[in-house]
DRENMIKE-432527 format. One record per residue: residue in three letters; x, y, z of N, C-alpha, C in turn. Coordinates in pm, 1 decimal. Layout:
REM residues N
ALA,X,Y,Z,X,Y,Z,X,Y,Z $
...
REM end
This chain:
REM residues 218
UNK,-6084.3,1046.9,-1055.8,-6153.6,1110.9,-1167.8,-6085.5,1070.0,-1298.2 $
UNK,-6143.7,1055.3,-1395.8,-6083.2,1040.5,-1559.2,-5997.0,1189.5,-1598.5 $
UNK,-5886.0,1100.4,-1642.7,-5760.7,1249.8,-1688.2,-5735.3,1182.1,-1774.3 $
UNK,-5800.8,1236.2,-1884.5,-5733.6,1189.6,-2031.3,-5618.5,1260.5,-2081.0 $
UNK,-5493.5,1200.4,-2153.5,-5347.4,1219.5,-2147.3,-5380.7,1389.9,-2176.0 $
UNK,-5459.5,1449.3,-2274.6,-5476.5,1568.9,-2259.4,-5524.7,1662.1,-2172.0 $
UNK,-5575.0,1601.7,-2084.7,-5606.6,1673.5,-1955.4,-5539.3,1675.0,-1845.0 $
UNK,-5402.3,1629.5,-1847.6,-5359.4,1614.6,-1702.1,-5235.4,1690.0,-1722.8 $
UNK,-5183.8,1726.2,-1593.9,-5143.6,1819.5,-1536.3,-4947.6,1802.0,-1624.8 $
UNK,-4920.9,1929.1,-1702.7,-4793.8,1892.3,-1759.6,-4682.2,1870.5,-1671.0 $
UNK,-4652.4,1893.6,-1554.1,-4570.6,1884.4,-1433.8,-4624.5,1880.7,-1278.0 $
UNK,-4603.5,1873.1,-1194.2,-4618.9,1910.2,-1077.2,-4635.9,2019.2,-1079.4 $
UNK,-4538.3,2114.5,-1110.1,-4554.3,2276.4,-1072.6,-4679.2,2334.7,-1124.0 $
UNK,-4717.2,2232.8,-1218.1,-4875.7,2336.3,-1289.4,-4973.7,2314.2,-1205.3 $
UNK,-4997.9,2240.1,-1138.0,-5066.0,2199.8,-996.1,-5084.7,2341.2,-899.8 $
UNK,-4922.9,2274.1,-855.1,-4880.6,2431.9,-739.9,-4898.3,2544.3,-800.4 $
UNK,-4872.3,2572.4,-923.2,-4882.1,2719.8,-931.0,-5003.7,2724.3,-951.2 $
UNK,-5105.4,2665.1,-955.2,-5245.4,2705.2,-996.7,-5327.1,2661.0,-871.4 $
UNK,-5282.0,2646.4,-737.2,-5313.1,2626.2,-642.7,-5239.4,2770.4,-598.0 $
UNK,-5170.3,2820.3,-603.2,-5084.4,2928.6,-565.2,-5158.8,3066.6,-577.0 $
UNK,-5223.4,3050.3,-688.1,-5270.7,3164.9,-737.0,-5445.2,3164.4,-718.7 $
UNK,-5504.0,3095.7,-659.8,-5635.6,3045.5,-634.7,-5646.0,3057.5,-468.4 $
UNK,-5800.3,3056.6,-494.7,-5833.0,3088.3,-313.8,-5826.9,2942.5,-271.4 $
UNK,-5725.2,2886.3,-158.6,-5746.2,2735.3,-157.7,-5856.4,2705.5,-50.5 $
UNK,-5968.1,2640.2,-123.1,-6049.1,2625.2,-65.9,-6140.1,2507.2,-98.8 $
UNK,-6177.0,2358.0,-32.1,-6192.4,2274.9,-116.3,-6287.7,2214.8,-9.7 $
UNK,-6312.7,2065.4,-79.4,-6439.7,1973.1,-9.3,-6352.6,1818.2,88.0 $
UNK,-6322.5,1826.5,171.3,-6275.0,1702.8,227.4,-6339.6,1618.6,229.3 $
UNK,-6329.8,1503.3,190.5,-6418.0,1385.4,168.2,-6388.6,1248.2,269.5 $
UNK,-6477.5,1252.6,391.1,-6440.5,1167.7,441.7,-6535.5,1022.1,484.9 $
UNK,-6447.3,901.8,490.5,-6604.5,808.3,467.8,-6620.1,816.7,581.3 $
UNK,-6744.9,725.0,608.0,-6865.9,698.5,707.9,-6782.8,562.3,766.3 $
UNK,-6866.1,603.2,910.3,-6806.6,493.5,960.1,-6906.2,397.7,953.2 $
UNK,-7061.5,447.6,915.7,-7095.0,312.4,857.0,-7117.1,302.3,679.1 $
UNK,-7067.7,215.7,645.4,-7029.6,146.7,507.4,-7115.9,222.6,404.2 $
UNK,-7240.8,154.1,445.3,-7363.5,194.7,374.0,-7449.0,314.2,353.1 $
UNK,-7378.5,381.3,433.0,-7391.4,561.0,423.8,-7330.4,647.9,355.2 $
UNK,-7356.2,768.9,297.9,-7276.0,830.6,238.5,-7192.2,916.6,292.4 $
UNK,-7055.6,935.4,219.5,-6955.4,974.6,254.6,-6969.9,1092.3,364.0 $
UNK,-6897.2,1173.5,450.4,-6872.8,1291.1,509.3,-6841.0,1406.7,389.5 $
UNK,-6889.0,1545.3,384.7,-6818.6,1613.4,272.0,-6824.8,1764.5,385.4 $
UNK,-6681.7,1796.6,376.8,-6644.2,1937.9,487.1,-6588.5,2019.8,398.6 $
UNK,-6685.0,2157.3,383.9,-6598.2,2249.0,267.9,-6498.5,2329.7,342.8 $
UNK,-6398.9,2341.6,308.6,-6240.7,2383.9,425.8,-6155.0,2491.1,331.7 $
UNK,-6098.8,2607.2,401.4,-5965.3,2674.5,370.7,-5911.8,2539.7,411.1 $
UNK,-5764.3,2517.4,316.2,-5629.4,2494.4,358.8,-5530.6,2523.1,340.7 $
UNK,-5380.5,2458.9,401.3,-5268.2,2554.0,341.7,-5192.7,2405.2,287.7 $
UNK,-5125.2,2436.6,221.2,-5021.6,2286.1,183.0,-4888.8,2334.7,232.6 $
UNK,-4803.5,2255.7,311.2,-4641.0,2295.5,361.3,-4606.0,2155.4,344.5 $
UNK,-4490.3,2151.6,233.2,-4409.2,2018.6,217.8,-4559.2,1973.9,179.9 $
UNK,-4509.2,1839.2,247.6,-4562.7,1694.5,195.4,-4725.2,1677.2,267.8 $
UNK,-4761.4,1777.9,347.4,-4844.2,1805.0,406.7,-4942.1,1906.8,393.6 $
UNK,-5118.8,1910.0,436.1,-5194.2,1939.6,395.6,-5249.2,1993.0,505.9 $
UNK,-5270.2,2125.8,594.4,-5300.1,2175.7,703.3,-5434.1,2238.4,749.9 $
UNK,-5523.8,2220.8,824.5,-5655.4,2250.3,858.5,-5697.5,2254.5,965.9 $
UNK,-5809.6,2264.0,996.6,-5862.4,2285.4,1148.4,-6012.5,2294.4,1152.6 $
UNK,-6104.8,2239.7,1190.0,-6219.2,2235.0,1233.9,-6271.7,2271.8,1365.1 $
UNK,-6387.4,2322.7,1377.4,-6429.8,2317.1,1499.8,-6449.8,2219.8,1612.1 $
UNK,-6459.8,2172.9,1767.7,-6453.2,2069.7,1796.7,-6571.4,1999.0,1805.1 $
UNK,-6633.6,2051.6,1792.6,-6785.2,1974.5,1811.0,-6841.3,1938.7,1669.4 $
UNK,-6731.1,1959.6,1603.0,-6766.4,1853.1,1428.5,-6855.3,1727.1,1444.5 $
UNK,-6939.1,1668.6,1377.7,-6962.1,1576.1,1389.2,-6848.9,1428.8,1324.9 $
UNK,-6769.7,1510.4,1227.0,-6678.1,1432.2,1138.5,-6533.9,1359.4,1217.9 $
UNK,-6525.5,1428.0,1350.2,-6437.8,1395.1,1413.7,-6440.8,1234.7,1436.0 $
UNK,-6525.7,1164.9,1487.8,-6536.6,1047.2,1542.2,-6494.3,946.2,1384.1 $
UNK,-6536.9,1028.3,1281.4,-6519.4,942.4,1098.5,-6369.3,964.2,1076.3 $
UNK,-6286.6,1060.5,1097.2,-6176.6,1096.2,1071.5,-6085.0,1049.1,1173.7 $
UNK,-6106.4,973.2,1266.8,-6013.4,916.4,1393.2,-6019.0,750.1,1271.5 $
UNK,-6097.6,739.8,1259.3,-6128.4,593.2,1213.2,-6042.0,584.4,1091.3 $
UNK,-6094.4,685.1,988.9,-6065.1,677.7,831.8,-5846.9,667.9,813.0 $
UNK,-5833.6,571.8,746.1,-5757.0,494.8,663.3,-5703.2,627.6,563.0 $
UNK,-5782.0,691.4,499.4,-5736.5,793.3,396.8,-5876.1,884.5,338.8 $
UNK,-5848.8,986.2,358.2,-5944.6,1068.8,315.7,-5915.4,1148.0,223.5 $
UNK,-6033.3,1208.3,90.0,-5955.9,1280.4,-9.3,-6000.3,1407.6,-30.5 $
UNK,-5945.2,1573.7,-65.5,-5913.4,1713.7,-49.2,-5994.1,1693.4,-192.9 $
UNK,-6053.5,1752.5,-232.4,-6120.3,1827.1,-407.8,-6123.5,1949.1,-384.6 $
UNK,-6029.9,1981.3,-494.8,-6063.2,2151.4,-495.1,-6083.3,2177.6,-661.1 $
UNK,-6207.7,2255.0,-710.2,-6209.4,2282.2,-828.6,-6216.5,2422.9,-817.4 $
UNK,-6179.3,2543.3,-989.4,-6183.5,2635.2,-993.0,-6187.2,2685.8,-1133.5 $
UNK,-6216.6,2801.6,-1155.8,-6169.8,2820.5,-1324.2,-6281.4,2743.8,-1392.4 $
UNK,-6385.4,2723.9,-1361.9,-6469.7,2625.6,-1455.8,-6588.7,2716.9,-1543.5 $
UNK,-6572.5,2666.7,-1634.0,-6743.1,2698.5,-1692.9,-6788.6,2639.1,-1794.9 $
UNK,-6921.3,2630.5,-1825.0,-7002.4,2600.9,-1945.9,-6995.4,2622.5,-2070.7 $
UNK,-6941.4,2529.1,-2151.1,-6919.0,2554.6,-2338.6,-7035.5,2494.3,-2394.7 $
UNK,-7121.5,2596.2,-2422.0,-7249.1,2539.8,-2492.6,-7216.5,2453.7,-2659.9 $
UNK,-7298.7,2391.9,-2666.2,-7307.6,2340.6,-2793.8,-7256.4,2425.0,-2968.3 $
UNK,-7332.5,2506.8,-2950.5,-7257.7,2611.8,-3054.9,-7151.5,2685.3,-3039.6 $
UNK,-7035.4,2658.6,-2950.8,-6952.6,2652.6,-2931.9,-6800.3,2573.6,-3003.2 $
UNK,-6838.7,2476.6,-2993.8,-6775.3,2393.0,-3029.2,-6803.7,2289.0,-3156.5 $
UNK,-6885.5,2328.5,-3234.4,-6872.0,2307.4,-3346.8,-6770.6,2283.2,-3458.9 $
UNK,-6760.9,2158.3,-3551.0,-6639.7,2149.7,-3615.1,-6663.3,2149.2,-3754.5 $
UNK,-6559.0,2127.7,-3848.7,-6622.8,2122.2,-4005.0,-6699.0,2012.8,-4041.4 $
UNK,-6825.5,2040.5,-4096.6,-6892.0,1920.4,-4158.1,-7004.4,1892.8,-4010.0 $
UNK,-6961.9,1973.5,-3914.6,-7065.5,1927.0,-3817.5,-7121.4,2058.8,-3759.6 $
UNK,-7151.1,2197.6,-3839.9,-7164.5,2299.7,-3780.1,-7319.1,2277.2,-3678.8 $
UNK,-7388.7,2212.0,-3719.2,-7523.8,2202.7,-3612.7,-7526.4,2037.3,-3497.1 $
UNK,-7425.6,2072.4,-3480.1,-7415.3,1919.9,-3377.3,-7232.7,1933.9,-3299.7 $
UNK,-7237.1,2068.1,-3259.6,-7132.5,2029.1,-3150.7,-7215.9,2009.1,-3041.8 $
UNK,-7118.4,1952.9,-2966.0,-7120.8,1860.6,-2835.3,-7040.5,1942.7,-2703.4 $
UNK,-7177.7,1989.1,-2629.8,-7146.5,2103.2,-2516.2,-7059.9,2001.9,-2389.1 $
UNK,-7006.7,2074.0,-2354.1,-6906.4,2051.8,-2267.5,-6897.9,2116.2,-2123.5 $
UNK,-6812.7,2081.3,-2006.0,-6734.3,2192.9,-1889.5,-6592.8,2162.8,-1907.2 $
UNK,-6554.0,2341.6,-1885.1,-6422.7,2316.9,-1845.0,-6426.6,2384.3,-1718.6 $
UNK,-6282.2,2286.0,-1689.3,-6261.2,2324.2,-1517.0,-6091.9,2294.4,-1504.2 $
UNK,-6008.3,2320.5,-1405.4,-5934.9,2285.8,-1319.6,-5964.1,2225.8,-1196.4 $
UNK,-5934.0,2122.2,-1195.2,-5923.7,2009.8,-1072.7,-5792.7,1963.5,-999.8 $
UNK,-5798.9,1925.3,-846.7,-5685.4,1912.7,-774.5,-5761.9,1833.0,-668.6 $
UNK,-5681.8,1668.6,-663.2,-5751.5,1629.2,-553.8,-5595.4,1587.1,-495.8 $
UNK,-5645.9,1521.3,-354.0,-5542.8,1513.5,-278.1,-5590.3,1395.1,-207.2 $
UNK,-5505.6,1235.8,-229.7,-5544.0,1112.0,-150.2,-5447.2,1147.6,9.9 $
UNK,-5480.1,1138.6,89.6,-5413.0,1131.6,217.2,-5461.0,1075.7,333.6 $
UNK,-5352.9,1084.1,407.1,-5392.0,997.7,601.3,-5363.1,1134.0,645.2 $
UNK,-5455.5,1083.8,748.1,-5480.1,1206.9,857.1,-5459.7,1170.1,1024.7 $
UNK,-5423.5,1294.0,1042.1,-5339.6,1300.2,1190.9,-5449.0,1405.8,1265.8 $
UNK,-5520.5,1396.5,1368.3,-5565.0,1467.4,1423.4,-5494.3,1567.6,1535.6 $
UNK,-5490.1,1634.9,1551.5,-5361.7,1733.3,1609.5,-5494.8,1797.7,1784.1 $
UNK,-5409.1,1748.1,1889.9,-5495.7,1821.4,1957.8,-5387.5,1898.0,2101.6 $
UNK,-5303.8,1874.2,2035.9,-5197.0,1994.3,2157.3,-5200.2,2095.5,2103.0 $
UNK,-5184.5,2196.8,2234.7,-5210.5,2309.0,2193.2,-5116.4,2371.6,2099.1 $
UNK,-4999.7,2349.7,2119.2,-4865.3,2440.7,2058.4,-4873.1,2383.3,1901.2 $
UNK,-4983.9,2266.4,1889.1,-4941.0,2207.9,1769.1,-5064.0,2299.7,1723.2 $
UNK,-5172.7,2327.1,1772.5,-5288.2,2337.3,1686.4,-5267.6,2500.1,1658.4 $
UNK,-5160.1,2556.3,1753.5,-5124.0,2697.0,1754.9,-5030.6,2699.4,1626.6 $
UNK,-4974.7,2635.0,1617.6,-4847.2,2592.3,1498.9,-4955.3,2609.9,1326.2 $
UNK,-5078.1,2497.1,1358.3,-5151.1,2493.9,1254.8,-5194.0,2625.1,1169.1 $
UNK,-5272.8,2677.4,1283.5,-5335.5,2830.5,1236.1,-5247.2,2934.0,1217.3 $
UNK,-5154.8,2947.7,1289.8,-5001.1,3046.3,1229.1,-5018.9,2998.6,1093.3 $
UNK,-4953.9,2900.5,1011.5,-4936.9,2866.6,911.4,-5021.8,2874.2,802.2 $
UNK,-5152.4,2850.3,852.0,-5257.7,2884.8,781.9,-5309.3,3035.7,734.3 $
UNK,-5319.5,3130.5,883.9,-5308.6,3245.1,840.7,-5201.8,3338.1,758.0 $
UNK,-5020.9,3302.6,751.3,-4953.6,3318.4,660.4,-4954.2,3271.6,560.0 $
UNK,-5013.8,3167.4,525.2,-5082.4,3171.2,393.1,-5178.5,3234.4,317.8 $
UNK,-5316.2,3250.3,363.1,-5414.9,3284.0,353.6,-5442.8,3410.5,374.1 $
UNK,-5388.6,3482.9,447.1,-5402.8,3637.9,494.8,-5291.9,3668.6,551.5 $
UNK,-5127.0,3691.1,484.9,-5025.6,3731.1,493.6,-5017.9,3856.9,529.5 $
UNK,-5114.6,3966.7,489.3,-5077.0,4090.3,487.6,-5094.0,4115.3,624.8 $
UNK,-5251.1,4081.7,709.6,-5243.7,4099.6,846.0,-5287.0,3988.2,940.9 $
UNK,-5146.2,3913.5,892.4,-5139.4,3750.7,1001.4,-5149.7,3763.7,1141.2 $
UNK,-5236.8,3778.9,1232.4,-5202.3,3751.9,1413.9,-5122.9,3637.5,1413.9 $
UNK,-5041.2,3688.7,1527.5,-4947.3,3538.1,1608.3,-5063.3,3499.0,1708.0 $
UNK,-5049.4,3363.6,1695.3,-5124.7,3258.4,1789.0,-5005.6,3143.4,1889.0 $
UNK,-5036.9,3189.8,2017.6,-4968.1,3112.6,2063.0,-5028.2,3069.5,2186.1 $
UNK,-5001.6,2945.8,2219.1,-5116.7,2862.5,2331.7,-5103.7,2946.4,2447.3 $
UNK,-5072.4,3018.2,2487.3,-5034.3,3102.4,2651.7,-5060.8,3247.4,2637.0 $
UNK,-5116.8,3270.8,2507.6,-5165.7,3390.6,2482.1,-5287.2,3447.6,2542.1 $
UNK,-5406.3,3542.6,2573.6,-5478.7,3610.7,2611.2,-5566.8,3646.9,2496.9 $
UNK,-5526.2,3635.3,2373.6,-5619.9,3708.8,2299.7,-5709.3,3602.2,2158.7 $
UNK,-5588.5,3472.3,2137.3,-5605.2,3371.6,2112.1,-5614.7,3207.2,2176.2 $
UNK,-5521.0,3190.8,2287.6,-5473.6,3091.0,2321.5,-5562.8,3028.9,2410.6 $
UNK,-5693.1,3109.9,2466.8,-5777.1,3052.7,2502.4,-5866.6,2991.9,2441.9 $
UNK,-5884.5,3052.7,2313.5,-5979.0,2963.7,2189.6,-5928.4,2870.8,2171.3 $
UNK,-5857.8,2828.0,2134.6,-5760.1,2697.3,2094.9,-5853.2,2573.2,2166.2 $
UNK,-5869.0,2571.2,2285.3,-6006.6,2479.0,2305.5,-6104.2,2430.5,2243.8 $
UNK,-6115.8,2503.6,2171.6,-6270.7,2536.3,2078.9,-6246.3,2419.5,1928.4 $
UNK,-6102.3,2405.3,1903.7,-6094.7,2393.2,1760.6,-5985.8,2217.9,1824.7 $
UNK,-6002.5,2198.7,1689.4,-5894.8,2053.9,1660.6,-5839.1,2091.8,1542.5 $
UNK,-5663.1,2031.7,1525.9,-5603.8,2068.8,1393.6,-5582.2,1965.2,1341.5 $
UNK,-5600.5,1952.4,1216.1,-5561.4,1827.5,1155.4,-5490.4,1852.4,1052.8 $
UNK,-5380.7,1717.1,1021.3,-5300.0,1691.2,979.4,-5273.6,1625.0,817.5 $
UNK,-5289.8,1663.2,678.9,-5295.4,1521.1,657.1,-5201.1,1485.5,557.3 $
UNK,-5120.8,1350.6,565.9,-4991.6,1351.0,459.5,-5051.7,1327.6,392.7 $
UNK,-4987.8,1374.4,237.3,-5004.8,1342.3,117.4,-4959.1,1224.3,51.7 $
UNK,-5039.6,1133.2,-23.8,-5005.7,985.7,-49.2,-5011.3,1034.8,-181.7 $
UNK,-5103.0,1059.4,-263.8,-5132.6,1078.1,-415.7,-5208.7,1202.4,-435.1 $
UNK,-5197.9,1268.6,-563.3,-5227.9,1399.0,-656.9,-5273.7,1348.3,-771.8 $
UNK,-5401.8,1394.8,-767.5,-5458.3,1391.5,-937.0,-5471.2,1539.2,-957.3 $
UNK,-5430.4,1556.4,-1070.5,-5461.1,1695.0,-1130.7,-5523.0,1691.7,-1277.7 $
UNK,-5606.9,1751.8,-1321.2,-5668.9,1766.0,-1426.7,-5679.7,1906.0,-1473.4 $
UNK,-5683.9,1915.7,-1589.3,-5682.1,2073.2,-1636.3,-5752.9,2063.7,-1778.0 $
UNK,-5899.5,2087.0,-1783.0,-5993.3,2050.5,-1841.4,-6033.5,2155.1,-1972.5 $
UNK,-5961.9,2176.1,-2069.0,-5943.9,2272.6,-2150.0,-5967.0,2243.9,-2310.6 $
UNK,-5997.7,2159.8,-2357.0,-6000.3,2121.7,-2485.7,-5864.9,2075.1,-2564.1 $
UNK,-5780.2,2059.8,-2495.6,-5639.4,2033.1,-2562.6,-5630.0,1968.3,-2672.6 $
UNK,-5743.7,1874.0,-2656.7,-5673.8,1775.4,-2783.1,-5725.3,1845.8,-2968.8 $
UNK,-5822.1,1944.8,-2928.7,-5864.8,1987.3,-3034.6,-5761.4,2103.7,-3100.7 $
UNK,-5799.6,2186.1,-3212.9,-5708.4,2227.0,-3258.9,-5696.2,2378.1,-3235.6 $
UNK,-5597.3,2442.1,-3240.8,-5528.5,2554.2,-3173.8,-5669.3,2671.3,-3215.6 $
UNK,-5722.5,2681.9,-3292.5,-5816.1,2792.4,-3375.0,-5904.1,2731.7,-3280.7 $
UNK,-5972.9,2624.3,-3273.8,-6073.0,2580.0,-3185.3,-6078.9,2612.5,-3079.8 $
UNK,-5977.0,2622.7,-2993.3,-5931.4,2692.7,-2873.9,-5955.0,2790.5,-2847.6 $
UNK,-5851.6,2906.2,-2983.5,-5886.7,3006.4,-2959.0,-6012.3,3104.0,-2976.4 $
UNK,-6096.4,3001.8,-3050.3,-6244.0,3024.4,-3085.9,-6296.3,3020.0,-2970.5 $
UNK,-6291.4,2940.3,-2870.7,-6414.4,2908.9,-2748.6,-6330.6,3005.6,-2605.0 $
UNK,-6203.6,3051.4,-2640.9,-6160.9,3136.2,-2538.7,-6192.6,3283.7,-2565.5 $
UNK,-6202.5,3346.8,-2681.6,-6281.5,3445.3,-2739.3,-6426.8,3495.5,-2728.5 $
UNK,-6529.0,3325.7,-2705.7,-6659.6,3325.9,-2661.8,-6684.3,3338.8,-2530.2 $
UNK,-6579.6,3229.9,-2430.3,-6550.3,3296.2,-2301.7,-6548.1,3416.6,-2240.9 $
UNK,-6481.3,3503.2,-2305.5,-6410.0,3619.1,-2275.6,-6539.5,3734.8,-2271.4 $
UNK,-6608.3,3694.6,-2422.0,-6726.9,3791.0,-2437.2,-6793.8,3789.8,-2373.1 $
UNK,-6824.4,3662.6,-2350.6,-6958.9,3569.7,-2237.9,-6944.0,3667.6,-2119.1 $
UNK,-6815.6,3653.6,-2078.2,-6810.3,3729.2,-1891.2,-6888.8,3672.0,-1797.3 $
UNK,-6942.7,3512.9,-1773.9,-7003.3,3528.2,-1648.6,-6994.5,3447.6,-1556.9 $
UNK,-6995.1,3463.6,-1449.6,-6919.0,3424.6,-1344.9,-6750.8,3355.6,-1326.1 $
UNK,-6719.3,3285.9,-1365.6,-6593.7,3246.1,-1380.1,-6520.9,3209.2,-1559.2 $
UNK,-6561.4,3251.2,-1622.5,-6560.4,3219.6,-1726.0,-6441.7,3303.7,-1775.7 $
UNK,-6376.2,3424.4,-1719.9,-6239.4,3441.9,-1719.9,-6133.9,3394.7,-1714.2 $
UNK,-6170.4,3310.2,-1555.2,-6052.9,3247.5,-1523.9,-6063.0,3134.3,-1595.3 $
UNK,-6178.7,3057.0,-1680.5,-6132.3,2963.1,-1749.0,-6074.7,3008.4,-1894.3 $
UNK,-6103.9,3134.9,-1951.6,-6018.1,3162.0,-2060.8,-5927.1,3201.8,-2018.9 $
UNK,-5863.0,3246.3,-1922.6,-5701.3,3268.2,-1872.2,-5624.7,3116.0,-1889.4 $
UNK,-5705.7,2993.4,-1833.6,-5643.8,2893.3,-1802.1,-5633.4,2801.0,-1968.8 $
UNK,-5740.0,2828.8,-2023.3,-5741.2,2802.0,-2161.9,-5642.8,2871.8,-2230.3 $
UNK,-5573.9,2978.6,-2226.4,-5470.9,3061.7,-2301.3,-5330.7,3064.6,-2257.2 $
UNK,-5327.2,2968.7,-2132.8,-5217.1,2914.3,-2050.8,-5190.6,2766.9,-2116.1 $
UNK,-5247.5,2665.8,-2117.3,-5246.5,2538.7,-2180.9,-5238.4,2568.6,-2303.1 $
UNK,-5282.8,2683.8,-2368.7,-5271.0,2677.9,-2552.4,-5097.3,2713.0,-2512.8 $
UNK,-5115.2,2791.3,-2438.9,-4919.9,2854.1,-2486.2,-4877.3,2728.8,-2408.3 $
UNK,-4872.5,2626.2,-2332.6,-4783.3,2541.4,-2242.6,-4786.3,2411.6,-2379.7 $
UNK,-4922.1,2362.3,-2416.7,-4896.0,2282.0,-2549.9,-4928.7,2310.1,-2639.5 $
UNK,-4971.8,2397.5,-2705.2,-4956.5,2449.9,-2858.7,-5086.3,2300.9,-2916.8 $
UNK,-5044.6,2274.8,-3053.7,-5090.0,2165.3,-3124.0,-5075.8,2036.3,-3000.0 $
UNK,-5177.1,1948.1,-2958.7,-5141.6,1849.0,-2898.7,-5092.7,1693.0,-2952.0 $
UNK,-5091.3,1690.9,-3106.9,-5051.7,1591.0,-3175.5,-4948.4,1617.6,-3161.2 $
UNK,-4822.8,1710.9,-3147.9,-4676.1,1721.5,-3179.7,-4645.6,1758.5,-3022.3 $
UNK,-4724.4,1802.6,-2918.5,-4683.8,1769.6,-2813.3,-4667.5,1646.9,-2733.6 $
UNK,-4798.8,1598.6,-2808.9,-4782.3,1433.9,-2751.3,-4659.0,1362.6,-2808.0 $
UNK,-4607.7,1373.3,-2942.1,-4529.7,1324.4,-2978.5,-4383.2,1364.2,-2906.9 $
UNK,-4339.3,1484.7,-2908.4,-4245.1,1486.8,-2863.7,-4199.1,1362.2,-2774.2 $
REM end
């Protein structure tokens, strides 16, 4: 995706923590095993541990036979997004001709994938997943169990290392601090559907770079 120097992610940690605090939940993108077809797209919970990206599908996926094959497949997760209409963003000298926009937070993830089909491993998977995802009342899963360990049949876990991270954080940065706080104010009023969490994330990037001419400079 295009990450213009103002849109991309000020560290690693702004990534994680905004994956941290979000439902992780994204589109796996996997190609076709024939060329001329379009891609595979699987919308998935996952968990990230280390260098690794953790999941599980059902077994009778059709994507299985594309994902034994595939070389590298890539994770999109967006959130925090919404619509800045035209009168929005208006500047001096141009009050009837701003130029409507989206903002969003973006997180993709290039990786190889490991298909996981022992049991203790795929038992390993979903532990991890559910302590992520639903900490408060995690079941233990373990392959010799009675209440889980017979399902475990049912599912495949997959694996996938992480090669590359794009992060984007789609906020208006390069414009000027009042501008900002002008269209996070319209946000706020607006209220609809996600349009919070993009003025939260807009009032996070104003305080992380302030003016972006003297941040860039630094």
């Amino acid at each position: 995706m295009l990450i213009h120097p103002w849109d991309a992610s000020v560290d690693s940690e702004e990534w994680r923590n905004w994956l941290a605090t979000n439902e992780k939940f994204g589109q796996l993108i996997i190609p076709n095993l024939d060329p001329e077809l379009a891609p595979l797209s699987l919308p998935t919970h996952f968990t990230i541990l280390g260098d690794e990206i953790l999941l599980h599908f059902a077994k009778p996926n059709p994507a299985w036979k594309h994902l034994a094959a595939a070389k590298q497949v890539r994770l999109s997760v967006i959130g925090d997004y919404a619509y800045i209409p035209s009168n929005w963003r208006t500047k001096p000298g141009f009050e009837t001709n701003g130029v409507p926009t989206s903002y969003y937070a973006a997180v993709q993830f290039v990786a190889t994938p490991t298909i996981a089909d022992d049991a203790e491993d795929k038992a390993f998977i979903l532990n991890e997943q559910m302590k992520d995802i639903q900490p408060e009342n995690a079941p233990a899963v373990a392959d010799n169990d009675d209440a889980y360990g017979r399902m475990l049949a049912g599912i495949r876990g997959l694996r996938l290392t992480i090669v590359e991270v794009e992060a984007k954080f789609k906020f208006d940065d390069h414009n000027s601090v009042e501008f900002r706080e002008r269209v996070t104010a319209n946000l706020e009023a607006r209220n609809r559907g996600t349009d919070k969490g993009a003025a939260k994330q807009q009032r996070r990037r104003l305080g992380a770079i302030g003016d972006w001419a003297k941040f860039r400079d630094k």
